[in-house]
mmCIF file of the N, C-alpha and C atoms, coordinates in Angstrom:
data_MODEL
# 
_entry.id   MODEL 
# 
loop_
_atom_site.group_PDB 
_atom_site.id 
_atom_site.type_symbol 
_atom_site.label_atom_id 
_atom_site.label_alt_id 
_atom_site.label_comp_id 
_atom_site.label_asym_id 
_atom_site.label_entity_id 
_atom_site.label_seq_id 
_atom_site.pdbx_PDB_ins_code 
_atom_site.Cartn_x 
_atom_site.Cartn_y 
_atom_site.Cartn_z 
_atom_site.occupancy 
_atom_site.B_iso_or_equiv 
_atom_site.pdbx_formal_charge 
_atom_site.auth_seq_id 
_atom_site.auth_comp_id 
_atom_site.auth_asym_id 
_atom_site.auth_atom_id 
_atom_site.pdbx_PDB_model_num 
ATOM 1   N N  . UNK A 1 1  ? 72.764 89.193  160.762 1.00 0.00 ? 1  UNK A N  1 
ATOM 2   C CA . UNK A 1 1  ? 72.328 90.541  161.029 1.00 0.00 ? 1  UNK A CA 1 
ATOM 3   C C  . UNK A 1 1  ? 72.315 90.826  162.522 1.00 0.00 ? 1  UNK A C  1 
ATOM 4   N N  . UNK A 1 2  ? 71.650 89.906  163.161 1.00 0.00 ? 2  UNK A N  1 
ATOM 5   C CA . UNK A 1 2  ? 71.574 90.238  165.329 1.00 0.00 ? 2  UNK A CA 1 
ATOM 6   C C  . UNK A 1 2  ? 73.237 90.329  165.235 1.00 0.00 ? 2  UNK A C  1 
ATOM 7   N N  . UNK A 1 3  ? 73.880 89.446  164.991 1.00 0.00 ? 3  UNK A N  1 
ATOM 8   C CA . UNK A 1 3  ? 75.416 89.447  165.472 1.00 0.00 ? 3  UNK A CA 1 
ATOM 9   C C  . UNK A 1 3  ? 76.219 90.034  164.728 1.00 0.00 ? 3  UNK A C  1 
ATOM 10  N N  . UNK A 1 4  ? 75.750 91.136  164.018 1.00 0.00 ? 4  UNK A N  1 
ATOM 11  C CA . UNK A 1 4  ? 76.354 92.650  163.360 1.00 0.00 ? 4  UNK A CA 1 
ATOM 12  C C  . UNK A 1 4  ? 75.858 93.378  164.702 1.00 0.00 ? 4  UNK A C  1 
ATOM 13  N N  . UNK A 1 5  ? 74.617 93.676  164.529 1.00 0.00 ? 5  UNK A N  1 
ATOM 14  C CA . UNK A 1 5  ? 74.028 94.680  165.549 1.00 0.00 ? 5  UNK A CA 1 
ATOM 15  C C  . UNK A 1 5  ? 74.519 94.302  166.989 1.00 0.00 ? 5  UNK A C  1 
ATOM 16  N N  . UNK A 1 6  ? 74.114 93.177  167.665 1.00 0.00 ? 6  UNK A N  1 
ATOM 17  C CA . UNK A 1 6  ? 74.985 92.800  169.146 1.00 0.00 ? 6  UNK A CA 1 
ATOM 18  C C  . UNK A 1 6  ? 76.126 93.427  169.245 1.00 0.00 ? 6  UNK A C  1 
ATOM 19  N N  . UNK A 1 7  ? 77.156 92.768  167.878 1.00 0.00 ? 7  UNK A N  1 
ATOM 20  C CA . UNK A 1 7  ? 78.683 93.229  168.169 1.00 0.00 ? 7  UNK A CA 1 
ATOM 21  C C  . UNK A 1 7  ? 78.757 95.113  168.100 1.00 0.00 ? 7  UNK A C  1 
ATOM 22  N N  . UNK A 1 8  ? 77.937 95.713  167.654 1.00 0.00 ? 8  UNK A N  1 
ATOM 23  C CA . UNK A 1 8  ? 78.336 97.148  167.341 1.00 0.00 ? 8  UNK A CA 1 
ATOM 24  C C  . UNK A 1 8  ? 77.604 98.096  168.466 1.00 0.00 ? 8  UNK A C  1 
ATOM 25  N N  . UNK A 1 9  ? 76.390 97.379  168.919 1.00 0.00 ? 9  UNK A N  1 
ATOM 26  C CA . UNK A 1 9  ? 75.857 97.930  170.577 1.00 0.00 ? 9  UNK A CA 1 
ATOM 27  C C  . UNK A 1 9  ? 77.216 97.547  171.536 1.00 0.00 ? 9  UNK A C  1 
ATOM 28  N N  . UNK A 1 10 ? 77.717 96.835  171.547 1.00 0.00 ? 10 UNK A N  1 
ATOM 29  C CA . UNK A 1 10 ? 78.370 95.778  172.812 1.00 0.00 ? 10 UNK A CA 1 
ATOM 30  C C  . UNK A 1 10 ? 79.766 96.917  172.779 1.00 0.00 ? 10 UNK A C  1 
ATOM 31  N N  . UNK A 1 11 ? 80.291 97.367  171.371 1.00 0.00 ? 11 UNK A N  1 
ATOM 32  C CA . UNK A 1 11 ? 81.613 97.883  170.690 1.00 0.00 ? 11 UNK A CA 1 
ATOM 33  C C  . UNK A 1 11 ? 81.138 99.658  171.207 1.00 0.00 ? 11 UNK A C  1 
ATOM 34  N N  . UNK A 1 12 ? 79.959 100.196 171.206 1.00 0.00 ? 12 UNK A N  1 
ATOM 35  C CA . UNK A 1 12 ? 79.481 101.451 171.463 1.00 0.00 ? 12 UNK A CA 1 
ATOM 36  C C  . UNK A 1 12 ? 79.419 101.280 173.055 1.00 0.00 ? 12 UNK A C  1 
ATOM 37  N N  . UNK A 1 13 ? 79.068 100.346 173.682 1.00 0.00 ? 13 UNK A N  1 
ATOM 38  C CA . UNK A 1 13 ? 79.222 100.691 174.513 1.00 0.00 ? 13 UNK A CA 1 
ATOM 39  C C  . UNK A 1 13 ? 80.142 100.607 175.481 1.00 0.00 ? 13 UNK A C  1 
ATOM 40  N N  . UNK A 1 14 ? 81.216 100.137 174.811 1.00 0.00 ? 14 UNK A N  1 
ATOM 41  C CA . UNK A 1 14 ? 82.442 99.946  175.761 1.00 0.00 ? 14 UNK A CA 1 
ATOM 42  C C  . UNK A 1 14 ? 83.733 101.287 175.352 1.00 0.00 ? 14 UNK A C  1 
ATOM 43  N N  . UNK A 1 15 ? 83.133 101.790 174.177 1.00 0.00 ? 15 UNK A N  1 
ATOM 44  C CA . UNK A 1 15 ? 83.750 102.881 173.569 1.00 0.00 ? 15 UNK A CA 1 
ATOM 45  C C  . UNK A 1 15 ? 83.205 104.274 174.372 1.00 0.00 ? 15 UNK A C  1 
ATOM 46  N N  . UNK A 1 16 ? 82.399 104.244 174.707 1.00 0.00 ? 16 UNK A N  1 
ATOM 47  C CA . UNK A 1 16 ? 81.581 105.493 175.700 1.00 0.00 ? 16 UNK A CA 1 
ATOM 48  C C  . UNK A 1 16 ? 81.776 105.099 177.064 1.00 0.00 ? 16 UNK A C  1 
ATOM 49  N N  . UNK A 1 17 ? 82.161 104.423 177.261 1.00 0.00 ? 17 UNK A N  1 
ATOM 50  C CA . UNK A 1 17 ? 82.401 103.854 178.781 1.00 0.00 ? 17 UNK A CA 1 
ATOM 51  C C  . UNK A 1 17 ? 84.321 104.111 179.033 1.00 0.00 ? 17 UNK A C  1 
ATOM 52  N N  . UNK A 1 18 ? 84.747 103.737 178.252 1.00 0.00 ? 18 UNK A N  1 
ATOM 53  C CA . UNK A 1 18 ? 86.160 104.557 177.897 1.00 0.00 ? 18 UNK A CA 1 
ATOM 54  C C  . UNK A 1 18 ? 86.577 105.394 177.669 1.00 0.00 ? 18 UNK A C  1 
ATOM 55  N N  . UNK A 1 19 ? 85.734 106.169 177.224 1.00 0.00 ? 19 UNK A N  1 
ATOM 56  C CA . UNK A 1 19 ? 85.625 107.510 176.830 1.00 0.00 ? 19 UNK A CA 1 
ATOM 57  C C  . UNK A 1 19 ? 85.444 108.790 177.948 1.00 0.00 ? 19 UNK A C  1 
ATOM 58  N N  . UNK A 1 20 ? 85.489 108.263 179.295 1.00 0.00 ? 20 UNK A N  1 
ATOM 59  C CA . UNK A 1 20 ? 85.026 109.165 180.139 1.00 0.00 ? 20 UNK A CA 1 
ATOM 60  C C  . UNK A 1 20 ? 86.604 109.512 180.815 1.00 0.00 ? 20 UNK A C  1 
ATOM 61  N N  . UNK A 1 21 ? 86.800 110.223 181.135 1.00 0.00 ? 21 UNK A N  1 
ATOM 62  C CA . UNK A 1 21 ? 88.067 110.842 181.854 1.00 0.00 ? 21 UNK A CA 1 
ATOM 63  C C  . UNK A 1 21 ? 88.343 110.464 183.247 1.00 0.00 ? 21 UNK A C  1 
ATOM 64  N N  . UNK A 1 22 ? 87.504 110.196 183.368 1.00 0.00 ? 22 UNK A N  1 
ATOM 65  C CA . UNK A 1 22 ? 87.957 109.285 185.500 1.00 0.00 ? 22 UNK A CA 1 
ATOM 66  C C  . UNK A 1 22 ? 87.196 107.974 185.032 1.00 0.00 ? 22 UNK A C  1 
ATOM 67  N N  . UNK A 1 23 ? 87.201 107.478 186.446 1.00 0.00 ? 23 UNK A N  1 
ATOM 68  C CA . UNK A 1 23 ? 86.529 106.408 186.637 1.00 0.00 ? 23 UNK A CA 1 
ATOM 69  C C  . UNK A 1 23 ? 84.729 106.420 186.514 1.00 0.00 ? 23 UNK A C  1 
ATOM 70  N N  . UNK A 1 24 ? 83.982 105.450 185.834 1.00 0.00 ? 24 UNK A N  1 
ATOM 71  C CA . UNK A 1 24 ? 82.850 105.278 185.242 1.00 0.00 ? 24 UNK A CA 1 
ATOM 72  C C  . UNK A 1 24 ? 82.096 105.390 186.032 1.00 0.00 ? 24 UNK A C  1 
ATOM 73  N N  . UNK A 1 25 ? 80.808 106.359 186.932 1.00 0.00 ? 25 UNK A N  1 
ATOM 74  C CA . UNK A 1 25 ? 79.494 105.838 188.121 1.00 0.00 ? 25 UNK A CA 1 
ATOM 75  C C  . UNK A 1 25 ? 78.852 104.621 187.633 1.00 0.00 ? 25 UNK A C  1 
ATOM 76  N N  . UNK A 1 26 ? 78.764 104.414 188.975 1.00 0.00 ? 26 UNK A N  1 
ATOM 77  C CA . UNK A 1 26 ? 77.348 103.234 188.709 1.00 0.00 ? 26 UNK A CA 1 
ATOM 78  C C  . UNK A 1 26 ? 76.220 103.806 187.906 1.00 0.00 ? 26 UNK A C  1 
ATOM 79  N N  . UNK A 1 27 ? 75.537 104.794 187.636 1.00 0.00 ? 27 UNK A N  1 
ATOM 80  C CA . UNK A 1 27 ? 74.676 104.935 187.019 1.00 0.00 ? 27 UNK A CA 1 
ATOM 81  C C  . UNK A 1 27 ? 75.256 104.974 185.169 1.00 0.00 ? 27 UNK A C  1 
ATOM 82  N N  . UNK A 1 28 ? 76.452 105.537 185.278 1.00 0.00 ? 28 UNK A N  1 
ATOM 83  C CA . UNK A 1 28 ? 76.996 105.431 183.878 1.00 0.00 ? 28 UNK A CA 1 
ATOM 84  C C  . UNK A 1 28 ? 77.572 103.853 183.253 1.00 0.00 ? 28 UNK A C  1 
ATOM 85  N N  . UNK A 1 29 ? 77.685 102.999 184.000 1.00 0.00 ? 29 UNK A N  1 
ATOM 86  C CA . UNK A 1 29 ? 78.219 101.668 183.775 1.00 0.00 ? 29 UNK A CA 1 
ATOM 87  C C  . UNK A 1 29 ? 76.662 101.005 183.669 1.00 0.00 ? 29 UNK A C  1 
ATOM 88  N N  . UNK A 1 30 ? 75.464 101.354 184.677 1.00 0.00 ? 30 UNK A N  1 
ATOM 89  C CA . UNK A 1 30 ? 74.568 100.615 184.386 1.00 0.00 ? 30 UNK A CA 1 
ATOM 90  C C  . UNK A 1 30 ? 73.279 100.904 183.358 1.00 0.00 ? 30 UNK A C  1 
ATOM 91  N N  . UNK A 1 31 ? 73.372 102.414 182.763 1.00 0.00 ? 31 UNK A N  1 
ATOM 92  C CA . UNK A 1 31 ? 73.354 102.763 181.561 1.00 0.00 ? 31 UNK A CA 1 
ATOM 93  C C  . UNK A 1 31 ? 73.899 101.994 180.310 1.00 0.00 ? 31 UNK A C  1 
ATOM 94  N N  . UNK A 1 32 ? 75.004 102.004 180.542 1.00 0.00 ? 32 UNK A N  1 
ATOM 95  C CA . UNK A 1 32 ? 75.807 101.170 179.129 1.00 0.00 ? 32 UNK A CA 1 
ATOM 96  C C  . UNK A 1 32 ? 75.503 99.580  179.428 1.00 0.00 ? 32 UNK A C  1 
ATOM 97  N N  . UNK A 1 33 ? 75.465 99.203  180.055 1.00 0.00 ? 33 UNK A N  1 
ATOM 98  C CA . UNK A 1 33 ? 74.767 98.071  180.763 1.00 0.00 ? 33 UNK A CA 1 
ATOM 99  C C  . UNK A 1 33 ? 73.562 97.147  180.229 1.00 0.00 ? 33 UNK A C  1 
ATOM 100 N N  . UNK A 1 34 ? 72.757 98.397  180.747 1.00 0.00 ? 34 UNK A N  1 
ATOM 101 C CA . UNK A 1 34 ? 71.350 97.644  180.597 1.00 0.00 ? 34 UNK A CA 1 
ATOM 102 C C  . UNK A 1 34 ? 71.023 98.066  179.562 1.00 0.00 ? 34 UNK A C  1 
ATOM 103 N N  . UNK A 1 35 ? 71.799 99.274  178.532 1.00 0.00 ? 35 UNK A N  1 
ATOM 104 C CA . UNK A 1 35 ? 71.215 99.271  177.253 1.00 0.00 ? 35 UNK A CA 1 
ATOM 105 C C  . UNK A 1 35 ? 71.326 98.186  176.240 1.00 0.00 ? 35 UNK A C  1 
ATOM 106 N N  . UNK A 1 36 ? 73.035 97.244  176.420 1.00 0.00 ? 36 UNK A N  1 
ATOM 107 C CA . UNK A 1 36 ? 73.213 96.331  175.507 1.00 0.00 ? 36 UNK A CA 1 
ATOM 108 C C  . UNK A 1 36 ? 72.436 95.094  176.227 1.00 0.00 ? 36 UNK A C  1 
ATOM 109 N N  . UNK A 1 37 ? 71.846 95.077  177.056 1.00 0.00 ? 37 UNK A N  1 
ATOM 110 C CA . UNK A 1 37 ? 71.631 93.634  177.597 1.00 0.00 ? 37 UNK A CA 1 
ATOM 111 C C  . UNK A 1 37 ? 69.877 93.656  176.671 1.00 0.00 ? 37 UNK A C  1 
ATOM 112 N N  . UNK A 1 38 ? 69.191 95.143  177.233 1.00 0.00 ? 38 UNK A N  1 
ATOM 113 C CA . UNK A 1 38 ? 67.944 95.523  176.627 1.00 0.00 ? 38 UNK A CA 1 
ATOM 114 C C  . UNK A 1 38 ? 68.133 95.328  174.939 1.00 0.00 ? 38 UNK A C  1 
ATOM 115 N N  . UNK A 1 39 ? 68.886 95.856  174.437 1.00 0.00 ? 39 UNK A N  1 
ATOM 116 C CA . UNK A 1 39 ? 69.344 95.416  173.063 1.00 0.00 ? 39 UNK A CA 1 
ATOM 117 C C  . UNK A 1 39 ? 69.001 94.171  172.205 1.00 0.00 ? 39 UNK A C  1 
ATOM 118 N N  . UNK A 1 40 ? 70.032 93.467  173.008 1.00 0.00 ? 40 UNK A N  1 
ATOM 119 C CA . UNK A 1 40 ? 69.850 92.003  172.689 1.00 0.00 ? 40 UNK A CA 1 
ATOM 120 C C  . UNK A 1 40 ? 68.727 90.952  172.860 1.00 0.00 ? 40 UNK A C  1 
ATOM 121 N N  . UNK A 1 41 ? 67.958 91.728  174.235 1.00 0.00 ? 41 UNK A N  1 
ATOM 122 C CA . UNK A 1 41 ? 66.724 91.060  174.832 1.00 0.00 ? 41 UNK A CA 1 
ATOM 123 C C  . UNK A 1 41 ? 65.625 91.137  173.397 1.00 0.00 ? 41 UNK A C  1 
ATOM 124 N N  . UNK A 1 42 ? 65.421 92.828  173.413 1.00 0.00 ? 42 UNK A N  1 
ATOM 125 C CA . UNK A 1 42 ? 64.339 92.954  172.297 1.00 0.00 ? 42 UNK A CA 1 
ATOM 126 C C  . UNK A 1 42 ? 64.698 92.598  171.104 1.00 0.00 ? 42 UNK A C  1 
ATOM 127 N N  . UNK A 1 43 ? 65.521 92.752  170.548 1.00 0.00 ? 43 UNK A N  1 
ATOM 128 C CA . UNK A 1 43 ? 66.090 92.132  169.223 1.00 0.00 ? 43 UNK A CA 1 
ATOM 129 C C  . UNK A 1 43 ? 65.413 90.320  169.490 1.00 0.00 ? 43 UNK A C  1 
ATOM 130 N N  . UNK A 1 44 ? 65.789 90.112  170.418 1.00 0.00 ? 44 UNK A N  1 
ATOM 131 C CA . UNK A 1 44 ? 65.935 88.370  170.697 1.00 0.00 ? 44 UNK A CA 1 
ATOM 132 C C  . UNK A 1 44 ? 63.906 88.085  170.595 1.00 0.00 ? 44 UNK A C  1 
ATOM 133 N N  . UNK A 1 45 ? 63.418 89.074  171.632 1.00 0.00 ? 45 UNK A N  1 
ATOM 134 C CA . UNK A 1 45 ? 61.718 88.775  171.509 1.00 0.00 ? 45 UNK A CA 1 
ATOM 135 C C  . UNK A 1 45 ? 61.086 89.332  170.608 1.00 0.00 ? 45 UNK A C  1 
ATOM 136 N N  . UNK A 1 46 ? 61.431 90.916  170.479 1.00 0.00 ? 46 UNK A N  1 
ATOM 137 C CA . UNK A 1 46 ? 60.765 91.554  169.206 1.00 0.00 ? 46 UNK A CA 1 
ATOM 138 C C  . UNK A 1 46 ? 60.837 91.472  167.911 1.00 0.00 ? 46 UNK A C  1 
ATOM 139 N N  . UNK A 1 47 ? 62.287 91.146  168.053 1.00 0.00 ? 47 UNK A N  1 
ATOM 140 C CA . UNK A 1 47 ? 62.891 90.989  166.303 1.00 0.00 ? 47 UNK A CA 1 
ATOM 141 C C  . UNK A 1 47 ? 62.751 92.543  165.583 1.00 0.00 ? 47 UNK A C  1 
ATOM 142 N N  . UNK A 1 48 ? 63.520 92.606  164.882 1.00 0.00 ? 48 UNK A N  1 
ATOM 143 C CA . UNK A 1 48 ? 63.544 93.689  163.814 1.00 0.00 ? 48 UNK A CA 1 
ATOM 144 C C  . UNK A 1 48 ? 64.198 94.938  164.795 1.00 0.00 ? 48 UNK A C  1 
ATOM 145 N N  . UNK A 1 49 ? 64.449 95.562  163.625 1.00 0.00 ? 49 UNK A N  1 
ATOM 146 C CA . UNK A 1 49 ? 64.983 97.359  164.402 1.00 0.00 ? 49 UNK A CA 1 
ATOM 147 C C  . UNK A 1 49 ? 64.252 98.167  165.960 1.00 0.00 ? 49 UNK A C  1 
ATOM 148 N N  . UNK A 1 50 ? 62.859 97.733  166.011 1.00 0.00 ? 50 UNK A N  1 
ATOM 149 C CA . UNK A 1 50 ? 61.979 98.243  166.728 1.00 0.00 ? 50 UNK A CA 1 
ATOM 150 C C  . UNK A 1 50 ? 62.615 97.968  168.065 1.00 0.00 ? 50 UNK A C  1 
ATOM 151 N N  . UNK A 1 51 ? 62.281 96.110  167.841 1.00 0.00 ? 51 UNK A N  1 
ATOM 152 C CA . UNK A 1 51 ? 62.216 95.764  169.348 1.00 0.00 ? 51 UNK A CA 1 
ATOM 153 C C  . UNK A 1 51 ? 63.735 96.253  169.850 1.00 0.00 ? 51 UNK A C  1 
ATOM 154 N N  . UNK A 1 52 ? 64.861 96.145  169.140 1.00 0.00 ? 52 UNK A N  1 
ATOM 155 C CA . UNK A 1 52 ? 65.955 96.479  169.674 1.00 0.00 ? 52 UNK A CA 1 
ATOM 156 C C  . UNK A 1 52 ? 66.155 97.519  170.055 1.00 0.00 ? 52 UNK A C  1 
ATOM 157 N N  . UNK A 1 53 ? 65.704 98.814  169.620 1.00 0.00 ? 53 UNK A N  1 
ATOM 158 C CA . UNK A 1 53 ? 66.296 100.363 169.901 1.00 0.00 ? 53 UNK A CA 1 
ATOM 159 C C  . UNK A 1 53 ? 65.295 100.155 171.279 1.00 0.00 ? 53 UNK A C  1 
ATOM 160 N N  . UNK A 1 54 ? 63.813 99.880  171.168 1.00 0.00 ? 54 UNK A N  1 
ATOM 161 C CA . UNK A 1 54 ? 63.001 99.348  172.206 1.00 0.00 ? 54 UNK A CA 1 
ATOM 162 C C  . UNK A 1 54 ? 63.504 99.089  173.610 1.00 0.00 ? 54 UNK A C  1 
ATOM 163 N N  . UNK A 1 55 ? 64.220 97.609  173.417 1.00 0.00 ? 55 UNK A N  1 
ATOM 164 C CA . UNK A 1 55 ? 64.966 97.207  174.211 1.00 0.00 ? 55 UNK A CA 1 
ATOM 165 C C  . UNK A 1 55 ? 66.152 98.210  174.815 1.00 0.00 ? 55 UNK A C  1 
ATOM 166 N N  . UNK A 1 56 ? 66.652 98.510  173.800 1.00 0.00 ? 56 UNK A N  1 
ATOM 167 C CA . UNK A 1 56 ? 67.860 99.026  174.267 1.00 0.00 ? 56 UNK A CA 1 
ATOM 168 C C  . UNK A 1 56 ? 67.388 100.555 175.079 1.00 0.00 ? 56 UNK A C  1 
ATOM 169 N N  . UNK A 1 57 ? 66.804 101.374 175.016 1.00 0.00 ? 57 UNK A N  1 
ATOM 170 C CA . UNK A 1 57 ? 66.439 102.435 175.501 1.00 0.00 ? 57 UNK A CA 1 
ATOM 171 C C  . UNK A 1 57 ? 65.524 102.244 177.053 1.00 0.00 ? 57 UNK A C  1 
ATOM 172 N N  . UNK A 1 58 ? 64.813 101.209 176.818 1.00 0.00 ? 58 UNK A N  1 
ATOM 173 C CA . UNK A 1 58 ? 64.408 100.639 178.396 1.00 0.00 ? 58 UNK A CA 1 
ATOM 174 C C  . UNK A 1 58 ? 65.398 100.230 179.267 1.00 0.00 ? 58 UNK A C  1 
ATOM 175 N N  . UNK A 1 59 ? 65.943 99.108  178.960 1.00 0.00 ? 59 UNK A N  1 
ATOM 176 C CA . UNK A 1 59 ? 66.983 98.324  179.262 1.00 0.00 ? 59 UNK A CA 1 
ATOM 177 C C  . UNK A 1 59 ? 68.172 99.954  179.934 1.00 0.00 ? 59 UNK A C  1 
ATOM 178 N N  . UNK A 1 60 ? 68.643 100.793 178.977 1.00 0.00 ? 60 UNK A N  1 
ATOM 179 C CA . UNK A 1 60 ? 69.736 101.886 179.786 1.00 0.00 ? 60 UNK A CA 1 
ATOM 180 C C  . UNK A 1 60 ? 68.226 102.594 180.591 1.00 0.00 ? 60 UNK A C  1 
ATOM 181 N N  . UNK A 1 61 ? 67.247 102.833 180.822 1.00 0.00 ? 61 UNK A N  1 
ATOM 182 C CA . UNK A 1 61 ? 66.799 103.690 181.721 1.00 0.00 ? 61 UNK A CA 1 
ATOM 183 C C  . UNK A 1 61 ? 67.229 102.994 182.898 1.00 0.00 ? 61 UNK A C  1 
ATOM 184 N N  . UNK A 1 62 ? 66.416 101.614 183.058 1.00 0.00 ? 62 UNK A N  1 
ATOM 185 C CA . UNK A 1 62 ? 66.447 100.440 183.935 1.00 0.00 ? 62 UNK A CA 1 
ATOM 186 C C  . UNK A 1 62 ? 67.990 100.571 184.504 1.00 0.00 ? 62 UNK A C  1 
ATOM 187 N N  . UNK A 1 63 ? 68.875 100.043 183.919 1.00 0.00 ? 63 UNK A N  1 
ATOM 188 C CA . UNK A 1 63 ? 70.645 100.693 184.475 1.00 0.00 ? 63 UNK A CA 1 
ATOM 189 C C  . UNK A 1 63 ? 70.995 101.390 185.227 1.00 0.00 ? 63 UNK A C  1 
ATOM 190 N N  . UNK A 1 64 ? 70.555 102.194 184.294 1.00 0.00 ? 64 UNK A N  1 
ATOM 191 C CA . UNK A 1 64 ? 70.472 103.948 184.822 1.00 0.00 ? 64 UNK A CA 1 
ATOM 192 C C  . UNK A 1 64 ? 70.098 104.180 186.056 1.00 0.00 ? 64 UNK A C  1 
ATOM 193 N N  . UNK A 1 65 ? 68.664 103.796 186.717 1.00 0.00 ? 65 UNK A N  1 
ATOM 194 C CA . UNK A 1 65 ? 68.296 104.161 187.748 1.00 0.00 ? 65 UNK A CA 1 
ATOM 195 C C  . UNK A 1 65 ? 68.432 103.042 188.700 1.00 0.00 ? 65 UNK A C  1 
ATOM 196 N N  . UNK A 1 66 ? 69.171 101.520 188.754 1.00 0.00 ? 66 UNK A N  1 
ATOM 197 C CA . UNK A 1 66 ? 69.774 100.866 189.258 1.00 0.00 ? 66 UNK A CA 1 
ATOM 198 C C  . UNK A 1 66 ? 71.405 101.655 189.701 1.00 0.00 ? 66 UNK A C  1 
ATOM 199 N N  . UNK A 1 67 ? 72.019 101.822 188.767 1.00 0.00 ? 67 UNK A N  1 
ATOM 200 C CA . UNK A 1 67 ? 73.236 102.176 189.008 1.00 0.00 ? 67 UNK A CA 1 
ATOM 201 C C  . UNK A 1 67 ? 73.114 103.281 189.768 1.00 0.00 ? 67 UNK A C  1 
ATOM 202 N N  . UNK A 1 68 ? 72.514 104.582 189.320 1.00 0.00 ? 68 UNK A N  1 
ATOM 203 C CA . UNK A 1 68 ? 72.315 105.437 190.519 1.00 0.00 ? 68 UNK A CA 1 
ATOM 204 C C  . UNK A 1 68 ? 71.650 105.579 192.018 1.00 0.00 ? 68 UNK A C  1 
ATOM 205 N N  . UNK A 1 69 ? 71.192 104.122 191.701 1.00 0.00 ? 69 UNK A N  1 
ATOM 206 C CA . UNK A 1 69 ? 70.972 103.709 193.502 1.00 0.00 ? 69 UNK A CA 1 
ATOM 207 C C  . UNK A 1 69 ? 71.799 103.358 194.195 1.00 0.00 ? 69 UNK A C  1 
ATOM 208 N N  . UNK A 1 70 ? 72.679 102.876 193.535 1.00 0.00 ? 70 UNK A N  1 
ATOM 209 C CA . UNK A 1 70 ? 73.753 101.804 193.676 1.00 0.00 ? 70 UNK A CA 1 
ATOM 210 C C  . UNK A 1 70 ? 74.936 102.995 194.475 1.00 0.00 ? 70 UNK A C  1 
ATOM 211 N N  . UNK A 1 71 ? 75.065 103.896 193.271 1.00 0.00 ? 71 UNK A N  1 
ATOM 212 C CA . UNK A 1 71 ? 76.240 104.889 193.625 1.00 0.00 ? 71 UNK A CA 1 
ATOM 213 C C  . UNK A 1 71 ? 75.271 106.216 195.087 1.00 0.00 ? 71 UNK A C  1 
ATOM 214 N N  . UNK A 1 72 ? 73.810 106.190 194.980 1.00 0.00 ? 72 UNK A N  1 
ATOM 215 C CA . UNK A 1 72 ? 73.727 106.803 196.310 1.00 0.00 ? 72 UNK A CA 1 
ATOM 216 C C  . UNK A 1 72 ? 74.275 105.766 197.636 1.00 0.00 ? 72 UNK A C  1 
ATOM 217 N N  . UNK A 1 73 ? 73.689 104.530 197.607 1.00 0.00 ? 73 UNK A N  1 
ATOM 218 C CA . UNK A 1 73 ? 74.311 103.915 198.863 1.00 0.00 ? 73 UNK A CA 1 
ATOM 219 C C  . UNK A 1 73 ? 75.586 104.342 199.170 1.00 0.00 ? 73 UNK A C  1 
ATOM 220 N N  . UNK A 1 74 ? 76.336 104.117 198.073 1.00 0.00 ? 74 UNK A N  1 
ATOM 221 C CA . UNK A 1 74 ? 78.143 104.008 197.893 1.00 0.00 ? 74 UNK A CA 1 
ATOM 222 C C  . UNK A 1 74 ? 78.110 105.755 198.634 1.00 0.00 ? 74 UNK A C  1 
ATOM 223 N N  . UNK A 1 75 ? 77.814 106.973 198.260 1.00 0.00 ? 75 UNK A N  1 
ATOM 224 C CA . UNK A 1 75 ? 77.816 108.191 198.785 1.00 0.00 ? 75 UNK A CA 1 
ATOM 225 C C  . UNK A 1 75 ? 78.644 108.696 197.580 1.00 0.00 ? 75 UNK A C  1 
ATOM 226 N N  . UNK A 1 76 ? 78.605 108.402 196.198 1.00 0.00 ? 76 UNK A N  1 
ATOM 227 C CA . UNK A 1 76 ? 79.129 109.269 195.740 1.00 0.00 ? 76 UNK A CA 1 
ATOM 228 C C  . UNK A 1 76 ? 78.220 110.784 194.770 1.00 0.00 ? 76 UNK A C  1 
# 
């Protein structure tokens, strides 16, 4: 069951990350990012549906506002 769910977070998020028409921001790469890493984390400590969507929704904020630090330094 984790390695249904892993593979289909990991498959979503490389499908939305491809999906963009130019090249990906740091805040959009560390979105897709830290949602599957958060994913796998809570799935891995929480177990069940919870901890994962859990995980996974912390985990892309966390990304999220990494990567868009990332891309202010950069100046884009």
């Amino acid at each position: 069951m984790n390695t249904k769910l892993f593979t289909a977070t990991a498959v979503a998020a490389l499908l939305s990350l491809t999906a963009c028409a130019s090249n990906p921001t740091g805040a959009q790469i560390g979105t897709a990012t830290g949602a599957v890493i958060g994913g796998v984390a809570g799935s891995a400590l929480g177990g069940g549906t919870l901890g994962t969507v859990g995980g996974a929704a912390i985990g892309g904020v966390i990304g999220h506002e990494l990567g868009e630090n990332s891309d202010q330094k950069k100046g884009r």
